[in-house]
N, C-alpha and C positions, 0 to 999 in steps of 0.2 A: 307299617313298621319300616324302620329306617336299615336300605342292605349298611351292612360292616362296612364297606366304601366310602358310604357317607355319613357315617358317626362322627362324633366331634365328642373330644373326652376333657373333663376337666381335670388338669393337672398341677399337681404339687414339685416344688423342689427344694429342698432341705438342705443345707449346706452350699448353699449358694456360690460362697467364696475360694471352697475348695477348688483344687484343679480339676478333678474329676466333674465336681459339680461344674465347673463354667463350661469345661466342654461338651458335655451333655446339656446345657443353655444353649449353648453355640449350636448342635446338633438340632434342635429342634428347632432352632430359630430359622431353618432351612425350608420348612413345610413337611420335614419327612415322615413328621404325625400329627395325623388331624387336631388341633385344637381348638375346642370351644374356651377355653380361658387358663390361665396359667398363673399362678401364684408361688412368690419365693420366701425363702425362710433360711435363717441364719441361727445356730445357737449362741453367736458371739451377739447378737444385737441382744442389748438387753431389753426388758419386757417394754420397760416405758417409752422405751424410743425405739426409731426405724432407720433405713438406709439406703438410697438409691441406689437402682444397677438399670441398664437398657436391655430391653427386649424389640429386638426386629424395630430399632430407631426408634425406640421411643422408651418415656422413664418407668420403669417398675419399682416398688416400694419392697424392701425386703423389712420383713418382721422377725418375730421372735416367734417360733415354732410351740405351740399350744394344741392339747388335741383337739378342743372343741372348734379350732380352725380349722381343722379337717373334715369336717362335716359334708358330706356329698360329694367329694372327692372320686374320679376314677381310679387316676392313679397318682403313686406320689414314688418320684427317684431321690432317693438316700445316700448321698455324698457326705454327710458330716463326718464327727465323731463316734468312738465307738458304741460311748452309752446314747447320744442320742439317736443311733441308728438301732438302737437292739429294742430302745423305749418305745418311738412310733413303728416301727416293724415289728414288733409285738399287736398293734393296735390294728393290724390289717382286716384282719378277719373278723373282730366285734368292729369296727367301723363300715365294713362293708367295700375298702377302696382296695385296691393291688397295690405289692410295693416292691422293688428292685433293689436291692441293697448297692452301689458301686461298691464301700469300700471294706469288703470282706468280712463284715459284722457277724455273719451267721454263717461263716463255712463250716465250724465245728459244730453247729447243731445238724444233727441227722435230717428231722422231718424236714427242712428247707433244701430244696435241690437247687444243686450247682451245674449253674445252664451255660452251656457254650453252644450260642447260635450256628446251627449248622452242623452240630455232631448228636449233638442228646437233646433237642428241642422235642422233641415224640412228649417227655417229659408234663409238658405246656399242654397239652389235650386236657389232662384231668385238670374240669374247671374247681375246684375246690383246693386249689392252689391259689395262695392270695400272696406269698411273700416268696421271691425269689432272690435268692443269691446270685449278682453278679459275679464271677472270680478272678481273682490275680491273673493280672495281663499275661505271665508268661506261661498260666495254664490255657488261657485264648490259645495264645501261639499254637504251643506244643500240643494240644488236642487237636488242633485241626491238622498239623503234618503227620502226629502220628492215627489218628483216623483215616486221613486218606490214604498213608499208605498202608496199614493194616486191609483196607477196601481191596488189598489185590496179594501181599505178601504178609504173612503171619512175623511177626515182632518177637526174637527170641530175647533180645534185651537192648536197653537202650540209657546214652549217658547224656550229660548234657552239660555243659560248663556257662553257667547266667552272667553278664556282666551286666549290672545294674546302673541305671542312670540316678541320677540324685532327686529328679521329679520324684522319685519314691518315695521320697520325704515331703514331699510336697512344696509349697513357695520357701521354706526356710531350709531347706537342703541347696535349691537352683540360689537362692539371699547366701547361702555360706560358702559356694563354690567359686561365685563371683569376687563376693569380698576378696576371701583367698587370693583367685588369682591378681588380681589387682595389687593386693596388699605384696605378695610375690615378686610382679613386674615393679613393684616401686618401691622396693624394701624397706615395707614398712611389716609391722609385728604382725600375728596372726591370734585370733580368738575363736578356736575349735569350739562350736556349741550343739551341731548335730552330729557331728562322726566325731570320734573319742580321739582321731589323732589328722594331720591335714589331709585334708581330699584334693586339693587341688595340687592337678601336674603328679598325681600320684593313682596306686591300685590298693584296694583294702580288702583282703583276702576273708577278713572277719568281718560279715556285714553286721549282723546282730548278736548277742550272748550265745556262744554255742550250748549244747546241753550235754549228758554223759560222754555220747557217743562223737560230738563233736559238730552234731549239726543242730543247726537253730531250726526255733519253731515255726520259722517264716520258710524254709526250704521242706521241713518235714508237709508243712500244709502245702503246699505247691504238688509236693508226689500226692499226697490221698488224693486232691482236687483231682487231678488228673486220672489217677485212678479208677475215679468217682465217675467221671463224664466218657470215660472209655467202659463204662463197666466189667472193668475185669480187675478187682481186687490184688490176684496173686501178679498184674503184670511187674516187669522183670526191668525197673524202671528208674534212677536216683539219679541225683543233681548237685551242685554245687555251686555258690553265688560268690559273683566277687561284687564289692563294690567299686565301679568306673568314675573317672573326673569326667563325665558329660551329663549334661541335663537333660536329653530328653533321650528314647527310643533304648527298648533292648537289643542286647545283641548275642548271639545265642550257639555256641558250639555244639552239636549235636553226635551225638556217635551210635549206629544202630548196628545191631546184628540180623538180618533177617534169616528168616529158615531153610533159605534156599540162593543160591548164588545166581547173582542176576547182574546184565550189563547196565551201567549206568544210562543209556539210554532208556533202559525199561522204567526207570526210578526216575527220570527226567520227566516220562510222560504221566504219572500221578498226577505232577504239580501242575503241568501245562494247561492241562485240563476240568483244572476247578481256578476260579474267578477268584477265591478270597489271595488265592497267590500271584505274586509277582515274579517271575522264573526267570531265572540267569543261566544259560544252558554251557557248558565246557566251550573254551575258547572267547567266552563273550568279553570284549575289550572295557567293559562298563565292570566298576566293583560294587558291589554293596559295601554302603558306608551311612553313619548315621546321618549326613547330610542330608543325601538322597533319599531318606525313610520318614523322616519328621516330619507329621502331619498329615503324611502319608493312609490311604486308608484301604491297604493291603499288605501280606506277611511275604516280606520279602526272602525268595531260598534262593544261594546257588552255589559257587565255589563246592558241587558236591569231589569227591574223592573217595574215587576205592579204595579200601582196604589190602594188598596185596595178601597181609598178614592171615586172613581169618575166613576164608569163603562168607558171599554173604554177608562183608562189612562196609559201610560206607561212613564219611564222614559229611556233614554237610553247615553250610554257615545261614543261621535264622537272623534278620530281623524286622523290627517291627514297633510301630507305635505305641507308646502305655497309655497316651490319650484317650486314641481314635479307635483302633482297631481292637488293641489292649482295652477298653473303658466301654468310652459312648454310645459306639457303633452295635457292639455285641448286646449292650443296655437297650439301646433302641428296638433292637430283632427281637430281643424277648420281650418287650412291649406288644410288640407290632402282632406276635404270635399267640401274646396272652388274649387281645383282643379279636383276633382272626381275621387280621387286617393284611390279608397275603393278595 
């Protein structure tokens, strides 16, 4: 029998075209998971015809996603749409293959756990899990800073203010921010088609339809997720989105109370000491900026700031890739975990 080291798994990718799905193309096209064969799939290609993409220098066929083409299948990563990612991630478990959802298909379903590599992977042991929710890049983030520091001081509450890049729409959000500015710099007209009023050279406080109380169902799911992967229901936790004129990388204001009053030195040393961060410590002459973060494949913290006001309060500035860090990478680890490829 062959050790886990040396398996080689056949894999599916679904959604090919998406962003998410190319950079989890891009991710694997690196070697960072064994593969015996790789196969892509599109819901826009329609059935009678196909479409090329390159794999590691060379042409790959994309098709039109059918279940009986998943036959023998290890795993398959699910970048598409919503129904098509709920249809074949329904099919995991009578087809026998694993399936990783990217793009947030099945957070509202209970029995599918929402995994963030590095904090709630224990999860991944019970092999009778065949479908995994990847979740919202800025639940990646914020699970992992507020995990680690939870690991040393107890969280009496915590805020957080999101600015959203336009990738969150995917290639027609970054197609209408361009337009935009262009059409701006060269006064010419504008045709809003993904944000209801201009995004470019501007902030939009309302990302999506708020609901009674004012917040949308993309912010409400952001708190459970995270909720979810910290396992603690009652924590003491909300947020709020703007939408930003950049296209890639979040950027993330943070505001924590902890249960005990501590010098910023002590909350420095959290981050320094885990690898998924990138630490800017007080005085450092480097800012974080989305320049320096895009494509990046670590959650950048620093600009932290005590609280004078409140014993116990800091403020701190997040960010981080929706691609890499946010998407692929976390995609890859629960892969790499489902299989016991450590």
């Amino acid at each position: 029998m062959n050790k886990p080291a040396d398996r080689q798994f056949r894999v599916a990718l679904i959604g090919t075209d998406s962003l998410r799905g190319q950079e989890i193309k891009s991710v694997l096209s690196t070697g960072k998971f064994p593969l015996k064969s790789i196969e892509f799939y599109d819901p826009d290609v329609a059935e009678e015809y196909s479409k090329l993409t390159e794999f590691r220098d060379e042409p790959k066929v994309i098709h039109h996603p059918d279940p009986y083409l998943l036959e023998g299948l290890d795993l398959i990563f699910l970048a598409a749409d919503h129904t098509t990612n709920r249809k074949f991630g329904l099919l995991a478990r009578e087809k026998g293959f694993r399936a990783i959802d990217l793009s947030e298909s099945f957070t509202e379903t209970p029995e599918v756990p929402v995994v963030v590599a590095g904090v709630n992977d224990e999860l991944l042991r019970n092999k009778e899990i065949f479908l995994v929710s990847n979740p919202h890049p800025v639940t990646i983030f914020l699970s992992h800073v507020f995990s680690a520091i939870v690991s040393l001081y107890p969280i009496k509450k915590a805020i957080s203010m999101v600015l959203q890049p336009v990738s969150a729409y995917e290639n027609e959000g970054i197609e209408e921010l361009a337009e935009q500015s262009y059409a701006l710099l060269s006064s010419s007209s504008l045709n809003p088609k993904v944000f209801r009023e201009q995004i470019a050279f501007n902030f939009l406080p309302g990302v999506e339809r708020p609901g009674k109380d004012g917040f949308s169902n993309k912010e409400k799911q952001i708190i459970q997720e995270i909720r979810r992967v910290l396992d603690q229901p009652g924590f003491n936790f909300s947020l709020s989105m703007v939408q930003a004129p950049v296209f890639h990388v979040y950027s993330i204001m943070v505001y924590i109370e902890l249960s005990e009053d501590v010098e910023p030195v002590e909350l420095e040393k959290v981050f320094k000491k885990k690898s998924v961060f990138k630490f800017f410590p007080l005085g450092s002459s480097e800012q974080i900026s989305n320049i320096k973060v895009a494509g990046k494949e670590q959650i950048f913290i620093g600009h932290l700031k005590k609280d004078q006001s409140i014993p116990g309060s800091f403020w701190l500035w997040v960010a981080a890739d929706n691609l890499t860090i946010g998407s692929a990478l976390n995609a890859l680890e629960i892969a790499r975990k489902m299989f016991d490829l450590e």
